[in-house]
FILOPA-445986 format. One record per residue (C-alpha): residue number from 1; residue in three letters; x, z, y. Coordinates in steps of 0.02 Angstrom, whole numbers, m for minus. Example, Ala and Ser with C-alpha at 12.3 -4.5 7.8 and 13.67 -1.06 7.14 Angstrom:
FILOPA-445986
NODE doba loza     px     pz     py
NODE    1  ALA    615    390   m225
NODE    2  SER    684    357    m53
***
This chain:
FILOPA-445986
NODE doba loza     px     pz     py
NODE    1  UNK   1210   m763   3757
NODE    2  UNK   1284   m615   3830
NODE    3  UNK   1343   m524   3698
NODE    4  UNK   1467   m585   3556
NODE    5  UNK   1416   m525   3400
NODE    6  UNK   1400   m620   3261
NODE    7  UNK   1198   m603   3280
NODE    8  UNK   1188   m675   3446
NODE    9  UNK   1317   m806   3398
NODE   10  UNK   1217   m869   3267
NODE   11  UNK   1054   m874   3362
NODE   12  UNK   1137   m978   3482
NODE   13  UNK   1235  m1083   3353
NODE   14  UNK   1031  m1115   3283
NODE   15  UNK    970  m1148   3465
NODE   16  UNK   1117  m1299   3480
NODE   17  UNK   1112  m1366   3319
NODE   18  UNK    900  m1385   3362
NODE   19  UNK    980  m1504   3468
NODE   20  UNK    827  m1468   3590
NODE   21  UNK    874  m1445   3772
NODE   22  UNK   1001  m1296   3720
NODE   23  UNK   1047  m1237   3876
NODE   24  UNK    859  m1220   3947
NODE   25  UNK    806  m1131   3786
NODE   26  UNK    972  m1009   3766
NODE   27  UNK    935   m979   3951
NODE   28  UNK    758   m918   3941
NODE   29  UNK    800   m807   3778
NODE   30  UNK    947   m738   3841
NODE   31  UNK    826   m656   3999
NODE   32  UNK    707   m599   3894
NODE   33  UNK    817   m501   3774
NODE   34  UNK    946   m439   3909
NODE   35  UNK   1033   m302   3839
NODE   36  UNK    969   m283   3659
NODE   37  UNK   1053   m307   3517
NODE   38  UNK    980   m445   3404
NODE   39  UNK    923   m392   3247
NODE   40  UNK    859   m539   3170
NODE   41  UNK    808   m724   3224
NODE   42  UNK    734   m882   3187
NODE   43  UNK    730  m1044   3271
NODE   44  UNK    611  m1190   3219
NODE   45  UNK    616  m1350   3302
NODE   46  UNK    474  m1477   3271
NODE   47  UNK    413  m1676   3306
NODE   48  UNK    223  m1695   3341
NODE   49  UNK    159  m1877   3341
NODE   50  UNK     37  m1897   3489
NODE   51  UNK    m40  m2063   3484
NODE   52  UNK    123  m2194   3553
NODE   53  UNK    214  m2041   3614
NODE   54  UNK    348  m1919   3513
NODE   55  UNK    321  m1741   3564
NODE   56  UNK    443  m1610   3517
NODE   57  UNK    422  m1416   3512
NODE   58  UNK    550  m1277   3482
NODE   59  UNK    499  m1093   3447
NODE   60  UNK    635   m966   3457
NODE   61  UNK    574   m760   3367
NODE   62  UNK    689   m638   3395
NODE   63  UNK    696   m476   3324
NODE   64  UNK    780   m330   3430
NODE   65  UNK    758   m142   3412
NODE   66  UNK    590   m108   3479
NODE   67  UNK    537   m298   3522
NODE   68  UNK    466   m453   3454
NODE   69  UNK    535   m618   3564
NODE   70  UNK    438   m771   3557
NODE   71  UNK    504   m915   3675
NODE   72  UNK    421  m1088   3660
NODE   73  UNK    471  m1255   3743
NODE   74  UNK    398  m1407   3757
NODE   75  UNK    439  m1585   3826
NODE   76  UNK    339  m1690   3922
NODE   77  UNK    304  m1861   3978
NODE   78  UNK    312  m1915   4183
NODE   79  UNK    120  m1881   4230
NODE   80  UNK     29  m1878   4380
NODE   81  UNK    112  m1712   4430
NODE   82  UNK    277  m1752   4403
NODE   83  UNK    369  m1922   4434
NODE   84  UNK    477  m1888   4299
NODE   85  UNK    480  m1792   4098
NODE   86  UNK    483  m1625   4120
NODE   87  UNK    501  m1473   4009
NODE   88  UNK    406  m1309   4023
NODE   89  UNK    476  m1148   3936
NODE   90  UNK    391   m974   3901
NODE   91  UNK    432   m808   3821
NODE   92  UNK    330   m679   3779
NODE   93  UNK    407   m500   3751
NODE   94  UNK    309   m394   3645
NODE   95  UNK    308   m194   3581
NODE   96  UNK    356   m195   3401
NODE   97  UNK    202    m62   3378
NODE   98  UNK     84   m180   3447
NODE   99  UNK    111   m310   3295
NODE  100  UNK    m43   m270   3172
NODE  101  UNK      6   m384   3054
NODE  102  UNK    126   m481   2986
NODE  103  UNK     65   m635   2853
NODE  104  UNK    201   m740   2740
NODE  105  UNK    120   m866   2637
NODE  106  UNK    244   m951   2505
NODE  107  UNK    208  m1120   2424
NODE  108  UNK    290  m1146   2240
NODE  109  UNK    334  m1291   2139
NODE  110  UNK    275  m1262   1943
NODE  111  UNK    243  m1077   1971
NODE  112  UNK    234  m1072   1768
NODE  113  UNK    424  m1080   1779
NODE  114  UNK    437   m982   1936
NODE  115  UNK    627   m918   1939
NODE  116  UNK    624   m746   2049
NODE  117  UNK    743   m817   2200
NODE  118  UNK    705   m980   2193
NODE  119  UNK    669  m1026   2386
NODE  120  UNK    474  m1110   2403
NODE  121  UNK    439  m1271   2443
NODE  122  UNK    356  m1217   2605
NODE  123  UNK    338  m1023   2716
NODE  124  UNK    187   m991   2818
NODE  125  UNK    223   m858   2946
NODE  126  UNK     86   m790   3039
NODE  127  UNK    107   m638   3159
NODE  128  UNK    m62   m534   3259
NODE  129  UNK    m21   m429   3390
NODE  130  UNK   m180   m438   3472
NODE  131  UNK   m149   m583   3625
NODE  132  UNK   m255   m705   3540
NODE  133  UNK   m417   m677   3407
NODE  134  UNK   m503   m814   3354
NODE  135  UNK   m687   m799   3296
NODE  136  UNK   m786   m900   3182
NODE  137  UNK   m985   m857   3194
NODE  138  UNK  m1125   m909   3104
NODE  139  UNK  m1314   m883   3080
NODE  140  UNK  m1349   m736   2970
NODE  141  UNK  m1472   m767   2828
NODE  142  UNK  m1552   m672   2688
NODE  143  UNK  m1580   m713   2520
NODE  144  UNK  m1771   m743   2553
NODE  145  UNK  m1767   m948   2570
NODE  146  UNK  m1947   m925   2636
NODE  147  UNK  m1884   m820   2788
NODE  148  UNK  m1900   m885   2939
NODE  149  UNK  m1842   m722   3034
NODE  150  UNK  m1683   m726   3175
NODE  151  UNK  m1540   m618   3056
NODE  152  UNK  m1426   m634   3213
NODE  153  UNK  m1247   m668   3175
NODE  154  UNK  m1114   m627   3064
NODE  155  UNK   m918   m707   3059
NODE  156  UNK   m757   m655   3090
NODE  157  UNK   m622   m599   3175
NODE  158  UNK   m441   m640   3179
NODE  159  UNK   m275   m624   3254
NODE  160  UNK   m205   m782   3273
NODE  161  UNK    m66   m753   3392
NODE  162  UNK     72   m850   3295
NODE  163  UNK     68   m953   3128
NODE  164  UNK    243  m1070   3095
NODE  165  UNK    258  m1183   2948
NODE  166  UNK    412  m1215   2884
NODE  167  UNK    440  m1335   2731
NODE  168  UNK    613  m1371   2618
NODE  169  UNK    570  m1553   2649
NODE  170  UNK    548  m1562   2835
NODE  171  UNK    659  m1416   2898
NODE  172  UNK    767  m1414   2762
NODE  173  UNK    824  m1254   2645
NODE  174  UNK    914  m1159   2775
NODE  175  UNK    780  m1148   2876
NODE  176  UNK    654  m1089   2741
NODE  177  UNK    759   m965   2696
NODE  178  UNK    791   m894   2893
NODE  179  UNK    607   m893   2895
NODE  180  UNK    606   m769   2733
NODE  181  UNK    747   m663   2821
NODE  182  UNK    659   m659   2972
NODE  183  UNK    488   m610   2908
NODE  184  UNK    571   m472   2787
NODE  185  UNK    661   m399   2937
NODE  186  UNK    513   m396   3061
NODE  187  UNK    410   m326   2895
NODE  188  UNK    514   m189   2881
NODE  189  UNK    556   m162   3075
NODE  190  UNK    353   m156   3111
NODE  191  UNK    339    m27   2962
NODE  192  UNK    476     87   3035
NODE  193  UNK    363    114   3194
NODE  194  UNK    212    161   3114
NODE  195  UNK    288    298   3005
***
């Protein structure tokens, strides 16, 4: 990374201990933060099982003064396109006013004797910003069972541009707890522009 604060030296200390093409992945963040200073990141590296093959997946978020980072890379397998594996790498830069919501789901061991501080078992972070909306129709009914009249449809909307899953048992306590920081900071950061 370009700049040497302790930030940026841990994001990249996260990218090579992901073990997971390093230099490709610290390359394509690097361009799309340029000059910003990091504010908060998290890196999440995981193993998909794909019938006989092992696929793995890294996600990089990166929180900078006005921005939201998101860099993905995958690996692939030789195909008909390419003689040999391959990797493909992507990062989207996007407006920290443009995030309309920000989700953390927490999973808990014997919530009875929930300690405050105690880290979950597992974080679910999902982040809308309005890229990609998923929605779930379905034939609109009354309460007449008789009817036989077209209701049209009703269903739902909703932003599903991001949703990571991190767990204490796959991705270990460190990792979990990033993935708190993380969402806290872009929380707070996505509050600050709408006031």
């Amino acid at each position: 990374m370009a700049k040497t604060s302790t930030t940026t030296q841990g994001l990249r200390a996260a990218i090579e201990r992901s073990g997971y093409y390093p230099a490709l992945v610290a390359e394509a963040v690097e361009a799309a933060i340029g000059g910003d200073t990091i504010r908060s990141y998290l890196v999440h590296q995981e193993t998909t099982f794909d019938a006989n093959e092992v696929r793995r997946h890294v996600t990089v978020l990166v929180l900078t003064g006005n921005r939201f980072i998101v860099s993905h890379t995958d690996e692939q397998n030789a195909d008909t396109t390419s003689p040999t594996p391959y990797a493909t790498t992507s990062t989207e830069s996007v407006k920290l006013g443009r995030i309309s919501s920000v989700v953390v789901s927490r999973v808990v061991a014997n919530p009875e004797s929930y300690t405050p501080g105690t880290l979950p078992r597992e974080v679910v972070l999902t982040i809308g910003w309005g890229a990609v909306s998923r929605i779930d129709l379905e034939p609109a009914a009354c309460g007449d069972p008789n009817c036989e009249a077209d209701h049209g449809y009703t269903g739902n909307s909703t932003a599903d541009d991001l949703s990571l899953r991190v767990s204490e048992a796959g991705d270990g306590p460190e990792t979990v707890r990033q993935a708190l920081v993380f969402a806290q900071s872009l929380s707070e950061a996505t509050a600050d522009v709408t006031r």
